[in-house]
C-alpha positions in Angstrom: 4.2 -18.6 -14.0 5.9 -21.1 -11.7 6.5 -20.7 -7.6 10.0 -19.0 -8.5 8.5 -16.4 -10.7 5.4 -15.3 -8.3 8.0 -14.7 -5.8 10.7 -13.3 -8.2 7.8 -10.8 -8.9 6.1 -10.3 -5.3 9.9 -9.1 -4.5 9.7 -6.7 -7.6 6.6 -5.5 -6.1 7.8 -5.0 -2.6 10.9 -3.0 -4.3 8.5 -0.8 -5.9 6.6 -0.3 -3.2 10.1 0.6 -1.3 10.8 2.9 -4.1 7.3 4.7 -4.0 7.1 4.9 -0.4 10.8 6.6 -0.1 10.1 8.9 -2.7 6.3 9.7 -0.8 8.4 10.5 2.6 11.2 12.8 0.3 8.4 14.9 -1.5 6.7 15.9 1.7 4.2 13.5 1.6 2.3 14.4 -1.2 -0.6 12.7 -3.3 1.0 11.6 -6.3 3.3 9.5 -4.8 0.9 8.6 -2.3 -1.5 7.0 -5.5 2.1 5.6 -7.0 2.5 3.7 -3.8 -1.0 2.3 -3.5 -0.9 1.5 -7.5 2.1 -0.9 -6.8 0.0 -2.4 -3.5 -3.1 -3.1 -5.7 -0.4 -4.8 -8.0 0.9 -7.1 -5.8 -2.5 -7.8 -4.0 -3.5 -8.9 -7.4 -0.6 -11.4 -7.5 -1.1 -12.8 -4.5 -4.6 -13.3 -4.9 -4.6 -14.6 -8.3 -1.1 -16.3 -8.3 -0.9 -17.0 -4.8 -2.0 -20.9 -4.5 0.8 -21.5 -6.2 3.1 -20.5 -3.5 4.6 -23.3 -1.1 3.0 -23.5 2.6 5.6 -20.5 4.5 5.1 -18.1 1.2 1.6 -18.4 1.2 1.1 -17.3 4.6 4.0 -14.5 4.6 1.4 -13.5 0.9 -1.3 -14.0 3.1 -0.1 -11.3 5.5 0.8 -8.8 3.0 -2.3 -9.2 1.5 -4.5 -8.5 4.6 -2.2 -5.6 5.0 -2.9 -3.9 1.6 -6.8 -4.5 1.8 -7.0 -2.9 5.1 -4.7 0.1 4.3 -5.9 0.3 0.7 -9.9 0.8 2.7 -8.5 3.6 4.6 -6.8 5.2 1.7 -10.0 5.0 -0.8 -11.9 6.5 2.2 -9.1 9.2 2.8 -8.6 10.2 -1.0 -12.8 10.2 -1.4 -13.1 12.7 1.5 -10.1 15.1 0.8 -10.2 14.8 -3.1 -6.8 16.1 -2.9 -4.6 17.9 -5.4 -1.0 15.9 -6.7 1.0 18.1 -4.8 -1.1 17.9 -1.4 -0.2 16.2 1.4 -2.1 12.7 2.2 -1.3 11.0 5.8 -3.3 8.7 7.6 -2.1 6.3 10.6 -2.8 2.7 8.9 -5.1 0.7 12.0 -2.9 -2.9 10.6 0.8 -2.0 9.6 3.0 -3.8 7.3 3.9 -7.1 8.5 7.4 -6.6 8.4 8.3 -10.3 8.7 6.3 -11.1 5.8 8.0 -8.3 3.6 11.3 -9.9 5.0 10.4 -13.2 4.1 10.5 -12.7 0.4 13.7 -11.0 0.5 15.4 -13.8 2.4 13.6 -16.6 0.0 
């Protein structure tokens, strides 16, 4: 897989994260899209971290970003889903301590 295609798929990624994430806030915030959403994170931290070097200079740090994103949030979701063992249709909410790097996200949409 070439430069192109790591970012051609980082941006699938980030849509399916979108995707997930919309459809977490629309269904009252309940687990199963909850583990949807974190199942496309772990996804495209996989990508990054495996596929990553082969990223130019500006799209390896925009990865970078992202990446420390999903390993901090994906820490407080393990530790959140561990301690509630919640049900599909339960709610699951937590405040992530690093938010999405927006400009990052951005970056591979304007690339």
């Amino acid at each position: 897989m070439d430069a192109e295609q790591v970012q051609q798929r980082i941006r699938f990624l980030l849509h399916g994260c979108d995707h997930a994430y919309r459809e977490y806030l629309q269904h009252n915030k309940a687990y199963a899209y909850a583990h949807a959403l974190y199942s496309y994170n772990q996804q495209l931290n996989t990508l990054i971290m495996e596929l990553g070097h082969q990223l130019d200079e500006p799209a390896q740090q925009a990865a970078l970003r992202l990446s420390l994103h999903i390993n901090i949030w994906s820490q407080q979701w393990r530790e959140l889903q561990q301690s509630l063992k919640p049900t599909l249709e339960q709610p699951f909410v937590f405040n992530s301590i690093h938010p999405l790097p927006a400009d990052a996200k951005t970056y591979f949409f304007s690339s």
